[in-house]
N, CA, C and O atoms as a MOPAC input file, in Angstrom:
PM7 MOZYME 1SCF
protein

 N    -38.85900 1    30.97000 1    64.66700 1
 C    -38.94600 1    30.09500 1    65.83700 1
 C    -38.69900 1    30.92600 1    67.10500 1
 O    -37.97400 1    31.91400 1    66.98700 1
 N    -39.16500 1    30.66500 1    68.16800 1
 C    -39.00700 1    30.97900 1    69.32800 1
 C    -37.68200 1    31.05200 1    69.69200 1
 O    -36.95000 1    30.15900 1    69.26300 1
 N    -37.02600 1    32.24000 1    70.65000 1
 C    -35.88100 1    32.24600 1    70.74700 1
 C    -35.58000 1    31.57600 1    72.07700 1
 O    -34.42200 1    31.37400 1    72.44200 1
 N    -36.34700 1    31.33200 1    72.59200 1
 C    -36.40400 1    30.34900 1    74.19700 1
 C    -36.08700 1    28.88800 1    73.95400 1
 O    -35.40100 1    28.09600 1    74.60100 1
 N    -37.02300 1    28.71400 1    72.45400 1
 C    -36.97000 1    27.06400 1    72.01300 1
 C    -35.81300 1    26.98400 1    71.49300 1
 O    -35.14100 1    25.97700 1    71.71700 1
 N    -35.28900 1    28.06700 1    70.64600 1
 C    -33.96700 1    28.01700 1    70.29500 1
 C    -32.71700 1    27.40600 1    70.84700 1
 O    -31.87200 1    26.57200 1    70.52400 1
 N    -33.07700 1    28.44000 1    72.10400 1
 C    -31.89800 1    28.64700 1    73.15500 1
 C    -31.69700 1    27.62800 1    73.73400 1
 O    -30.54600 1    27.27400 1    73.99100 1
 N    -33.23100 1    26.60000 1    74.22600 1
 C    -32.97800 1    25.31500 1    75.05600 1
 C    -32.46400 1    24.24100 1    73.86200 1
 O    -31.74100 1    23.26100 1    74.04500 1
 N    -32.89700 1    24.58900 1    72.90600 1
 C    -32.70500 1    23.03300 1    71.95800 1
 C    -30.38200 1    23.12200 1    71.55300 1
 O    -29.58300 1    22.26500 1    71.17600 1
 N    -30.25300 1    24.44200 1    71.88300 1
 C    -28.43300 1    24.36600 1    71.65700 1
 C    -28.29300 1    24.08200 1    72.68000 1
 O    -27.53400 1    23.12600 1    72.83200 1
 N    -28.93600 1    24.73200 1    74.02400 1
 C    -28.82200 1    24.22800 1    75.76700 1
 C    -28.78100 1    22.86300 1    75.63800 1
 O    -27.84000 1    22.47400 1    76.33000 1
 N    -29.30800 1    21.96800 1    75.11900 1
 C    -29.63000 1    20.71700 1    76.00200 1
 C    -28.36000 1    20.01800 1    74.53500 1
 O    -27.98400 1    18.90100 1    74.89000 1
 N    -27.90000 1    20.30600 1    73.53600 1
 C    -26.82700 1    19.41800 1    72.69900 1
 C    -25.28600 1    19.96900 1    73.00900 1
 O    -24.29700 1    19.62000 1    72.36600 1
 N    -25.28700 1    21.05100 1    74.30800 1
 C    -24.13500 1    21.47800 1    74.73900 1
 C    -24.27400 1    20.76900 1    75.46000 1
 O    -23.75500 1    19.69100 1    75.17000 1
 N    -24.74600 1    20.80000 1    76.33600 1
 C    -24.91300 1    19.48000 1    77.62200 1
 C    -24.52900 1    18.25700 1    77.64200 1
 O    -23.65600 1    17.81800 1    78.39000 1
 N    -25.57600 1    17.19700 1    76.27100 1
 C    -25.11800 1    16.11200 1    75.98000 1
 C    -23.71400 1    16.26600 1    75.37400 1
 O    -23.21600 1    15.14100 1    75.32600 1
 N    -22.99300 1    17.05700 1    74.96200 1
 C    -21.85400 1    16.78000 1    74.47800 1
 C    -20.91800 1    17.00600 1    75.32500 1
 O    -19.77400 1    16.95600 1    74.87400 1
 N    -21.10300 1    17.32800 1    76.83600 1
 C    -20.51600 1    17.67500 1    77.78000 1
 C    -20.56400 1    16.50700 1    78.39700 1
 O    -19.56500 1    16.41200 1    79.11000 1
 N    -21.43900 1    15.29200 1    78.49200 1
 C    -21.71100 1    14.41800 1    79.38800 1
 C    -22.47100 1    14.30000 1    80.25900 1
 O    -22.83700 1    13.26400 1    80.81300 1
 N    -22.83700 1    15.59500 1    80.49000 1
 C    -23.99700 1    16.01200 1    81.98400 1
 C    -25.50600 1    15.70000 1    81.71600 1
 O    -26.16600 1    15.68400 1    80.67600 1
 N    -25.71700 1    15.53500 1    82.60200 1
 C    -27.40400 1    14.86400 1    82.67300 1
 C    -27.70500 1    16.25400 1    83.35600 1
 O    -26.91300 1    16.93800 1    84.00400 1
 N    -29.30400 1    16.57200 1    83.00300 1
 C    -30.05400 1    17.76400 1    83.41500 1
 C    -29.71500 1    17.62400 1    85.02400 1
 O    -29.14100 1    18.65900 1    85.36500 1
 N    -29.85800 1    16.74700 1    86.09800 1
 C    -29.56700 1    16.48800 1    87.19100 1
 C    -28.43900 1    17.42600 1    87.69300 1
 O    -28.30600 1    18.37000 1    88.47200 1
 N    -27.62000 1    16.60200 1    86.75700 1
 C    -26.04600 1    17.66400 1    87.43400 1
 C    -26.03000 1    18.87400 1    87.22000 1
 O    -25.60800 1    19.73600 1    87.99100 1
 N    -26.62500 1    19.07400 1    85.84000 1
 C    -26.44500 1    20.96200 1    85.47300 1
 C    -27.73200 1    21.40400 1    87.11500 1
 O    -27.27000 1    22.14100 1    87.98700 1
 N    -28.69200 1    21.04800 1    87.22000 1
 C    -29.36100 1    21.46700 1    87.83200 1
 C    -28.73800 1    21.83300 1    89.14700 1
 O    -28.73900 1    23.01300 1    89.49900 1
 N    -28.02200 1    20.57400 1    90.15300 1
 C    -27.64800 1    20.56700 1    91.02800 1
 C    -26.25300 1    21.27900 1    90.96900 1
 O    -25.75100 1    21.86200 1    91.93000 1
 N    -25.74600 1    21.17300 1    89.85500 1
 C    -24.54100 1    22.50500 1    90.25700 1
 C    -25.38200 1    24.09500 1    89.83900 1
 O    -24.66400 1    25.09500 1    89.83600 1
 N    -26.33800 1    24.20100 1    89.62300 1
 C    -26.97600 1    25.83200 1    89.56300 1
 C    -28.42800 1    25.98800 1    91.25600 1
 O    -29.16400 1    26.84100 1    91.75200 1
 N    -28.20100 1    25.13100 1    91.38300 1
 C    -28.94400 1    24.79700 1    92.81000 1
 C    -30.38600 1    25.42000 1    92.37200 1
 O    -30.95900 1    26.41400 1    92.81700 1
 N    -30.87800 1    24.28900 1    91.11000 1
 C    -32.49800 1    25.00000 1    91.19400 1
 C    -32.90200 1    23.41000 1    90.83000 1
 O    -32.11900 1    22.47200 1    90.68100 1
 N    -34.02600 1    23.40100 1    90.75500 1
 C    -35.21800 1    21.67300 1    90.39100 1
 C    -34.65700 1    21.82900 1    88.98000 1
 O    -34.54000 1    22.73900 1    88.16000 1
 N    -34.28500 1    20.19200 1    89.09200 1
 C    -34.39400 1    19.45900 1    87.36300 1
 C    -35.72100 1    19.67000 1    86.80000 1
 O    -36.01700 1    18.78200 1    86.00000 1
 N    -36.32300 1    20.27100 1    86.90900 1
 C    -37.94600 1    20.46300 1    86.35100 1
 C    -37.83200 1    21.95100 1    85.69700 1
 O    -38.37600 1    22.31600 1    84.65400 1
 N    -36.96400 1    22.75500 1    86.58600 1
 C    -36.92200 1    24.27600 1    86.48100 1
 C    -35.52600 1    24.18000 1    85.62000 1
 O    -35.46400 1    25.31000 1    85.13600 1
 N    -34.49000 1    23.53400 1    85.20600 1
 C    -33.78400 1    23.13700 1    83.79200 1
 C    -34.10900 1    22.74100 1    82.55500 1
 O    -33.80800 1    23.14300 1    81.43000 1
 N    -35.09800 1    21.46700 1    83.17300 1
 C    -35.75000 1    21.18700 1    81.96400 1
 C    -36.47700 1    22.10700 1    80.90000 1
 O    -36.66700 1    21.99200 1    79.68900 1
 N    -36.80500 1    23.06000 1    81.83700 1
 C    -38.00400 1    23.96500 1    81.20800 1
 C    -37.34600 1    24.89900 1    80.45900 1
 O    -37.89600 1    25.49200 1    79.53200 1
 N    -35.67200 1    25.16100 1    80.94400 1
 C    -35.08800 1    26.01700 1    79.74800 1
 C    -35.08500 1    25.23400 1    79.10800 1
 O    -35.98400 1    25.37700 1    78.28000 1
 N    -34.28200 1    23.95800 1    78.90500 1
 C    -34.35800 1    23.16300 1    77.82000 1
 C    -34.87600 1    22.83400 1    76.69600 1
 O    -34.52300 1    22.56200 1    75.54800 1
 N    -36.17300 1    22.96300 1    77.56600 1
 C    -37.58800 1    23.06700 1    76.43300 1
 C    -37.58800 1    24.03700 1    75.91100 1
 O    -37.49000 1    23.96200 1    74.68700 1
 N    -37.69700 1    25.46100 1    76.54400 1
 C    -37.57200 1    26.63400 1    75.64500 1
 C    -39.31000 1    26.96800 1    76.47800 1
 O    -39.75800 1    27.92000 1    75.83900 1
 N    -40.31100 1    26.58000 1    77.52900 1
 C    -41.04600 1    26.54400 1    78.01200 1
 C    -40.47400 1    27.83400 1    78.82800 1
 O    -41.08100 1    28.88800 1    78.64000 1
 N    -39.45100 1    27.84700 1    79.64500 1
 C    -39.25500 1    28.87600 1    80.79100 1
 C    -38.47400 1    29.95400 1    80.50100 1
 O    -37.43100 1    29.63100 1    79.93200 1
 N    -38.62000 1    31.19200 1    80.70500 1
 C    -37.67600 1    32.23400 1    80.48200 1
 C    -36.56600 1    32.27900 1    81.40300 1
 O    -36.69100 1    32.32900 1    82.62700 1
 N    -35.17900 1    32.25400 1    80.59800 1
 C    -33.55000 1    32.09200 1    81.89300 1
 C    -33.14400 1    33.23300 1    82.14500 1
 O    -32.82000 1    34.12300 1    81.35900 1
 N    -33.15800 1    33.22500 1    83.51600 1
 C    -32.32200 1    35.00100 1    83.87300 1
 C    -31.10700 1    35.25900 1    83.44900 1
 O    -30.67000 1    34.19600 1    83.00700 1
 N    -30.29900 1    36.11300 1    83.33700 1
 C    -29.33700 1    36.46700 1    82.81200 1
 C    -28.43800 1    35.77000 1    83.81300 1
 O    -27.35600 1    36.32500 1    83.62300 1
 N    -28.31300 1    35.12400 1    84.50300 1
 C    -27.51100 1    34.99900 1    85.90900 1
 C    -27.37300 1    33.83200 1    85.74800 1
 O    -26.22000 1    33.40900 1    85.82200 1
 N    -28.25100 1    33.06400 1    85.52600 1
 C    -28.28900 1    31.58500 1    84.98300 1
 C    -27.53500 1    31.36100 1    84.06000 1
 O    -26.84100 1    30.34700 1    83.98900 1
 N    -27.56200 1    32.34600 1    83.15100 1
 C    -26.67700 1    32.22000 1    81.62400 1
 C    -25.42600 1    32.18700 1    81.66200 1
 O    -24.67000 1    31.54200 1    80.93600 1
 N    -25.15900 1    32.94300 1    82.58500 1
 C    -23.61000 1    33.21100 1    82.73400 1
 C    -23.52100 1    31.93700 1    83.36600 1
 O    -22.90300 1    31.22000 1    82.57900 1
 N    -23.90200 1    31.12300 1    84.65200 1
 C    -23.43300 1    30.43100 1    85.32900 1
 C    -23.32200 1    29.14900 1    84.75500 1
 O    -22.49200 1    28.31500 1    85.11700 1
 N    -24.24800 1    28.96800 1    83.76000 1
 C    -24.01400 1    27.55600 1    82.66600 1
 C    -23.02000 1    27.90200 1    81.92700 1
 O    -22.15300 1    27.02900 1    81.89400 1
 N    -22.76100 1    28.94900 1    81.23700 1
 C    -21.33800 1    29.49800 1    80.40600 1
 C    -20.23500 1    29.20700 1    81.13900 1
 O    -19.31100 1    28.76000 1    80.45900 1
 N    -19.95400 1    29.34700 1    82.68800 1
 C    -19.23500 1    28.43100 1    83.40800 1
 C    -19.05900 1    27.05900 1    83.48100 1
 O    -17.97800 1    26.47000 1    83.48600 1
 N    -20.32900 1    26.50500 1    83.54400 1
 C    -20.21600 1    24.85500 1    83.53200 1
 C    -19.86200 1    24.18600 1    82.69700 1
 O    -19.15100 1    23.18100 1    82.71200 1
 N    -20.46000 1    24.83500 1    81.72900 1
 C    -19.95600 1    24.13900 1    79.68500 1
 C    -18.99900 1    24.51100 1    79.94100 1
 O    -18.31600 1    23.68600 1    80.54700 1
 N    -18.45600 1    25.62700 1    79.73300 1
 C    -16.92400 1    25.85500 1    79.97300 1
 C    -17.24000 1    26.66800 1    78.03900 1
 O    -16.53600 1    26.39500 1    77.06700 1
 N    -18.12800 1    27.37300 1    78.02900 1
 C    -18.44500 1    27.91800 1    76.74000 1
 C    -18.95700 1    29.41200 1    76.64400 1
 O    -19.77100 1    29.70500 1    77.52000 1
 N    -18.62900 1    30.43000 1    75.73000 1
 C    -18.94400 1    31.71900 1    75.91600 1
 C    -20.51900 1    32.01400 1    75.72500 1
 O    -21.09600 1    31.65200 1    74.69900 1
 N    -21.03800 1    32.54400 1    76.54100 1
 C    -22.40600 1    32.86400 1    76.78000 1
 C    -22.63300 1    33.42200 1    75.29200 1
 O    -23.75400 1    33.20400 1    74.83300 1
 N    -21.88500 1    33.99000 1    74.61900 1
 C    -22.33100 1    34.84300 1    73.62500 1
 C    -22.99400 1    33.36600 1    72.57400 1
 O    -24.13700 1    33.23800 1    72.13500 1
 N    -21.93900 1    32.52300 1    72.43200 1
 C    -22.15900 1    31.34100 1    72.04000 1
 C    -23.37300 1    30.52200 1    72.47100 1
 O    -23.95800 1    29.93900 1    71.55800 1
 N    -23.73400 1    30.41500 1    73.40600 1
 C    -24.83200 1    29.55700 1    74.30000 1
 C    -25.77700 1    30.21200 1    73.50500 1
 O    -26.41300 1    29.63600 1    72.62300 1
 N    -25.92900 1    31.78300 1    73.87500 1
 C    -27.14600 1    32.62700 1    72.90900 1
 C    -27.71400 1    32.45600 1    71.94300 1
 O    -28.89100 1    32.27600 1    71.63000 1
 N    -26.41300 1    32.55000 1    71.25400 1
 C    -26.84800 1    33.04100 1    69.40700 1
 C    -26.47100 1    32.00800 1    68.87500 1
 O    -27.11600 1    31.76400 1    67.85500 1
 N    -25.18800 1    30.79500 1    69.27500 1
 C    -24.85100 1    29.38600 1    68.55800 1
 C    -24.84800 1    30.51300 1    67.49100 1
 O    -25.15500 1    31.68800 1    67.69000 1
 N    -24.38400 1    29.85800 1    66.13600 1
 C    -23.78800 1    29.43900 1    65.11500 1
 C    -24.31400 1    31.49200 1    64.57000 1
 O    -23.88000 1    31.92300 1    63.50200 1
 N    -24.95600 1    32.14800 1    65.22500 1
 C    -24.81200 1    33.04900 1    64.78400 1
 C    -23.61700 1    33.86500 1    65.19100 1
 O    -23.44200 1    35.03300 1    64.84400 1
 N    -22.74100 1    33.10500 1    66.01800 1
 C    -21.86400 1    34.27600 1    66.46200 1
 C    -20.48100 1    34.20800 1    65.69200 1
 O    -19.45200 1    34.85700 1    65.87900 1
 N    -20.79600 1    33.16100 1    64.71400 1
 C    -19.28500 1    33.07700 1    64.02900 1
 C    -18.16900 1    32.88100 1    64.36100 1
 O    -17.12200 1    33.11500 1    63.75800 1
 N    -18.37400 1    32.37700 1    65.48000 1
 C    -17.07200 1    32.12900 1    66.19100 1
 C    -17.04600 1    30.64500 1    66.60900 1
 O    -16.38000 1    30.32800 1    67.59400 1
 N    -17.80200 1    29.62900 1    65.84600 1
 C    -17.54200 1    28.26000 1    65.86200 1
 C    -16.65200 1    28.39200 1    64.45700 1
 O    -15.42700 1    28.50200 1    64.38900 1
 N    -17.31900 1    28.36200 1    63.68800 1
 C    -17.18800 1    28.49500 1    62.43000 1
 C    -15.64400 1    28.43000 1    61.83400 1
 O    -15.25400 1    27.72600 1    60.90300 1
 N    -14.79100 1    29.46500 1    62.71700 1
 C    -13.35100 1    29.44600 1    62.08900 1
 C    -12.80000 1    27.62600 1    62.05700 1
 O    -12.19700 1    27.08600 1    61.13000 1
 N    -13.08700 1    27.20500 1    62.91500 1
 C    -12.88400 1    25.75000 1    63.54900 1
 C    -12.95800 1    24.68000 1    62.30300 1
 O    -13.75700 1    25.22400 1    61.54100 1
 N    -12.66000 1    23.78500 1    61.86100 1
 C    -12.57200 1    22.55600 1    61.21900 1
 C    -13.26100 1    21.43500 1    62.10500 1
 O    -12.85100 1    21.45900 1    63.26500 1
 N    -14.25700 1    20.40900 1    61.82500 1
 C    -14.50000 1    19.61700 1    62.37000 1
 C    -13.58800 1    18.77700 1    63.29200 1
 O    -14.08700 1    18.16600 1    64.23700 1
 N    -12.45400 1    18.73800 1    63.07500 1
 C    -11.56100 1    17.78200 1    62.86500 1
 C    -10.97100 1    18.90700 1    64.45000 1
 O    -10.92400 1    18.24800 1    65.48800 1
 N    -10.55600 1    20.48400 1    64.60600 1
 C     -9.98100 1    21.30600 1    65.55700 1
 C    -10.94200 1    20.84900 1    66.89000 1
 O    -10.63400 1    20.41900 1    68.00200 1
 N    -12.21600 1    21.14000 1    66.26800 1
 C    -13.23100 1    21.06800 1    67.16600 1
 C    -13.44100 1    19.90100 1    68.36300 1
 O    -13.83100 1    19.95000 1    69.53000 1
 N    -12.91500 1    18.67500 1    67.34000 1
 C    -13.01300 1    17.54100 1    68.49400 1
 C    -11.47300 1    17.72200 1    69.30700 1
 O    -11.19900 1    16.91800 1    70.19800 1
 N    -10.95700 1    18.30300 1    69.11500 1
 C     -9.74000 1    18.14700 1    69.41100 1
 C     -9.58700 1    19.17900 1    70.96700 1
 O     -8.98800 1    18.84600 1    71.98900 1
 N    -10.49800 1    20.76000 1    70.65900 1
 C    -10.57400 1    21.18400 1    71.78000 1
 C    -11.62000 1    20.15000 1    72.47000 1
 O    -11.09500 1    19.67600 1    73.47700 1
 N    -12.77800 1    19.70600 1    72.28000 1
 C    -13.93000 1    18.63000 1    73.00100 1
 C    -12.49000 1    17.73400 1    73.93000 1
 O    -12.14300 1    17.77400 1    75.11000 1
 N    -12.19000 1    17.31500 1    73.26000 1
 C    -10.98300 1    15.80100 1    73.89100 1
 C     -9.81100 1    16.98800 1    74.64500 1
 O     -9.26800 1    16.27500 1    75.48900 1
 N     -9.25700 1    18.19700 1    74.74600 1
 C     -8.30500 1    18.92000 1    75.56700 1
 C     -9.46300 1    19.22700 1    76.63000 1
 O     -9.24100 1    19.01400 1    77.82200 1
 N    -10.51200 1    19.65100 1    76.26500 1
 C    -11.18700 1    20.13500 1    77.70700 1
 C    -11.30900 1    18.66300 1    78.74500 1
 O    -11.33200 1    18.67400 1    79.97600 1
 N    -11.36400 1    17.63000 1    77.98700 1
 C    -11.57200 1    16.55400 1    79.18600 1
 C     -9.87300 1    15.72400 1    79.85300 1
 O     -9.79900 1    14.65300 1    80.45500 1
 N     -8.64100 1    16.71500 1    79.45700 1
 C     -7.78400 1    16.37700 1    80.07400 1
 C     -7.70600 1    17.39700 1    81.61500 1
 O     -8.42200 1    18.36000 1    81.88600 1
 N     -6.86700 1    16.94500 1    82.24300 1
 C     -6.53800 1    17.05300 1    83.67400 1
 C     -6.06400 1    18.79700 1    83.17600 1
 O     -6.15800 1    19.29900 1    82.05600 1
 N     -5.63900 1    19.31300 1    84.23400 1
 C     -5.22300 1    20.86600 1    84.17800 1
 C     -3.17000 1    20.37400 1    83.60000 1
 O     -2.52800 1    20.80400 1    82.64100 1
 N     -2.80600 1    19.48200 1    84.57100 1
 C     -1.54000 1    18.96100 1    84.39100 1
 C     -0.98200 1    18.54400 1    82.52000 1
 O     -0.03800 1    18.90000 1    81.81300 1
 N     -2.04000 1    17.73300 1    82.35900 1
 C     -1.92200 1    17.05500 1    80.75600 1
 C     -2.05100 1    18.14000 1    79.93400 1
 O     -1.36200 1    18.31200 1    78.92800 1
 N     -3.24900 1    19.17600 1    80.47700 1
 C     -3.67400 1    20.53800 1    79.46100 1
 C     -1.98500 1    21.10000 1    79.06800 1
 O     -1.44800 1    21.33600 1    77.98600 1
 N     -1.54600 1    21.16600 1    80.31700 1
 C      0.09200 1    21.80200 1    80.55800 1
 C      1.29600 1    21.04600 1    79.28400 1
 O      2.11600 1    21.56100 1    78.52300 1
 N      0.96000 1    19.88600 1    79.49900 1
 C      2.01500 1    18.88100 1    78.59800 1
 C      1.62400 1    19.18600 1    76.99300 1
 O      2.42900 1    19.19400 1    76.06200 1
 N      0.00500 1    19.46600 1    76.90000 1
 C     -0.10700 1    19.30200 1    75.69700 1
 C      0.56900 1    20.92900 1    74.91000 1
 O      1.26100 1    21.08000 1    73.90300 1
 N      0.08000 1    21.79400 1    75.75000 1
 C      0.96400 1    23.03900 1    75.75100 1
 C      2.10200 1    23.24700 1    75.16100 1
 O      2.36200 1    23.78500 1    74.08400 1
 N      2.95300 1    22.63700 1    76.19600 1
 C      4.68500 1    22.14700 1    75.64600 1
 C      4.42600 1    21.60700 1    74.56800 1
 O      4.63400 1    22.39100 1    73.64100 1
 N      4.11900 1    20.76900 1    74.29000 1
 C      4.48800 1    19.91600 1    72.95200 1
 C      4.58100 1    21.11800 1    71.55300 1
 O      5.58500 1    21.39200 1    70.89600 1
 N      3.03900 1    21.73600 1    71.38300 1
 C      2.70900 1    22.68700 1    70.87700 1
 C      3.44200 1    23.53600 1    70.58400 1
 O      3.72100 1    23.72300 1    69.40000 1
 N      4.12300 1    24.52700 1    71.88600 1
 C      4.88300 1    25.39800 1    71.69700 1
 C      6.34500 1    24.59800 1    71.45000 1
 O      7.19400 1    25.38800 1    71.03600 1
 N      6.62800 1    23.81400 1    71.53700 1
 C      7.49600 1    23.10000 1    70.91700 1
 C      7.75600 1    22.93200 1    69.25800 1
 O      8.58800 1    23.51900 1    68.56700 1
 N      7.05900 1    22.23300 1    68.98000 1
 C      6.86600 1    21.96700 1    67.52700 1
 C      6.58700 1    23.57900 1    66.55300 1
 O      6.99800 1    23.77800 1    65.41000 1
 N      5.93700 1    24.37300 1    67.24800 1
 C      5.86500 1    26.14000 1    66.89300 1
 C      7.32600 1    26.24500 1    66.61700 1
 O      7.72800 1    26.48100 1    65.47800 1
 N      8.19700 1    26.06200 1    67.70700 1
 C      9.48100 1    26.57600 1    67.74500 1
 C     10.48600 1    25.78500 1    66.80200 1
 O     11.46100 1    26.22200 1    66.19100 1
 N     10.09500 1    24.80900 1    66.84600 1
 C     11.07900 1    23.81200 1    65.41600 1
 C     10.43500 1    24.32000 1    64.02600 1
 O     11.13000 1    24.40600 1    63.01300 1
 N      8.86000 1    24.70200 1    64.04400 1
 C      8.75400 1    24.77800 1    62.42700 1
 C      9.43400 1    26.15500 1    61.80200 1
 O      9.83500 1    26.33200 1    60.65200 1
 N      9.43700 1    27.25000 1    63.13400 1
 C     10.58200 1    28.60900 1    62.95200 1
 C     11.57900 1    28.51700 1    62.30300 1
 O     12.02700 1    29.12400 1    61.33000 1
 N     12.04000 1    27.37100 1    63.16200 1
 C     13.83100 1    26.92800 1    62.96400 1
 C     13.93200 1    26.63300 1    61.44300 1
 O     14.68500 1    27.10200 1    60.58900 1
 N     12.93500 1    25.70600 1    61.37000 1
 C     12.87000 1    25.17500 1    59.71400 1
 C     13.00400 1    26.08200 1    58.67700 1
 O     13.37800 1    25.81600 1    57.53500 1
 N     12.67900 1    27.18100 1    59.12300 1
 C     12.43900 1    28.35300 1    58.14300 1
 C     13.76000 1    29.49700 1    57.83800 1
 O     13.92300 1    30.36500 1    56.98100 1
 N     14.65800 1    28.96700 1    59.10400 1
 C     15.77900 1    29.94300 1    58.81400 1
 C     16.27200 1    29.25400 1    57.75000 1
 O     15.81600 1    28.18400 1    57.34700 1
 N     17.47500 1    30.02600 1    57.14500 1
 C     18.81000 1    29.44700 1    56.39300 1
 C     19.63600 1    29.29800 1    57.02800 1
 O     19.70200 1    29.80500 1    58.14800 1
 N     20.59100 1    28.51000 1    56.49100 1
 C     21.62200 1    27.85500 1    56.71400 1
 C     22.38800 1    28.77700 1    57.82900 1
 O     22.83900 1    28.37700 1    58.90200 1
 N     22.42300 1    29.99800 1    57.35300 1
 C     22.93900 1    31.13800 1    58.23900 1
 C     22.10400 1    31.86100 1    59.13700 1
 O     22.81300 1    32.76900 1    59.57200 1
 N     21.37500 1    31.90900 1    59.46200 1
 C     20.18200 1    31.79200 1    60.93900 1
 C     19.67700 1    33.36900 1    60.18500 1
 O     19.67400 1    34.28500 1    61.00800 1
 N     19.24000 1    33.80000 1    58.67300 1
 C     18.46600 1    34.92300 1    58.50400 1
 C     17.41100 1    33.89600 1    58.34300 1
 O     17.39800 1    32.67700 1    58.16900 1
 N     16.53500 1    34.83200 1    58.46500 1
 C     14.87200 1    34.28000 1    57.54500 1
 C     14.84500 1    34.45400 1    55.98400 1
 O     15.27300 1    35.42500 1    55.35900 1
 N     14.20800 1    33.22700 1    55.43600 1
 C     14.08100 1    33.60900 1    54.50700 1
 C     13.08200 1    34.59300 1    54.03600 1
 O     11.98800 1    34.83500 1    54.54400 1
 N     13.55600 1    35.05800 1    53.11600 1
 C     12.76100 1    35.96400 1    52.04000 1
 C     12.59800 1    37.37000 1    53.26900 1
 O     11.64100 1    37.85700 1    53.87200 1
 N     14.11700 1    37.66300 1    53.22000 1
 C     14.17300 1    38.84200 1    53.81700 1
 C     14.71100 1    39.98700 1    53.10900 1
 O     15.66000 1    39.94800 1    52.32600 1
 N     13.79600 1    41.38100 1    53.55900 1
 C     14.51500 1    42.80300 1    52.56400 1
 C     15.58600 1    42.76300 1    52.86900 1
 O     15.86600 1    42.83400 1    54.06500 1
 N     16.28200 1    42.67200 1    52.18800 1
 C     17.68700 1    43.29900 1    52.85900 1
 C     18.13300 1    44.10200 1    51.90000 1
 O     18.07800 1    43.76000 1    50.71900 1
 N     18.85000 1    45.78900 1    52.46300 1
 C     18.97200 1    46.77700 1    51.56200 1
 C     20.88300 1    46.58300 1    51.83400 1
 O     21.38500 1    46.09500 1    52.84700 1
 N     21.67700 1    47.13900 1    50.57600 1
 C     22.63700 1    47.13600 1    50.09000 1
 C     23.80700 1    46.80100 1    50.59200 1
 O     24.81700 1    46.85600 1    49.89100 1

C-alpha cells in the first residue's frame, strides 16, 4: 500500500480520537481544510514541517504518526493503560499534577509494604 495512504488513514483515526475536526487541525497549521484533507487521503505529499507540527497538536511522537504500530512503542501498553493516558491527556495541567501525587504516592506505600518489620528489605544479601 501506499505510504501516503498509509500515513493519512493513521492521520485522520489520531485525529478522530483526539476530537478535532479537519477544520481545527487545519486552522491551527494555517493551511485550507482541502490541503489536510489531502494528507488524509494519502492524495498529497506532507512536508516534514507539517509532521512535526501535527506531532505537536496530537500531542504524539512523529515517529509514531509515521510508522504507527511499526514503531513498537504502542504496543508495550495494555488496552486498558492506553485509555487511561487518552482520559490524562484530556485533564487540565493542574489535575495532570494531582494525578501525579496520587501515583507517586501509592509507589511510595507499595515500598513501605515491602520492608520488614525492621525497615530492611526483604530478600536482602546480607554477609556475616
Amino acid at each position: 500500500m501506499n505510504i501516503y495512504i498509509e500515513f493519512g488513514r493513521r492521520l485522520a483515526f489520531i485525529r478522530q480520537n483526539s476530537k478535532l475536526s479537519q477544520s481545527q487541525i487545519a486552522q491551527k497549521l494555517n493551511i485550507a481544510q482541502s490541503t489536510y484533507a489531502g494528507y488524509e487521503k494519502g492524495v498529497r505529499k506532507i512536508p516534514l514541517e507539517i509532521i512535526v507540527q501535527l506531532s505537536k497538536i496530537l500531542n504524539i511522537s512523529p515517529t509514531i504518526l509515521i510508522l504507527g504500530d511499526e514503531a513498537n512503542i504502542v504496543k508495550d501498553y495494555t488496552i486498558s493503560e492506553q485509555e487511561l493516558i487518552k482520559k490524562y491527556r484530556q485533564l487540565t495541567a493542574e489535575q495532570q499534577g494531582a494525578i501525579e501525587n496520587s501515583i507517586n504516592y501509592y509507589i511510595k506505600a507499595n515500598k513501605k509494604d515491602q520492608t520488614t518489620e525492621n525497615g530492611e528489605a526483604p530478600f536482602e544479601n546480607k554477609v556475616g
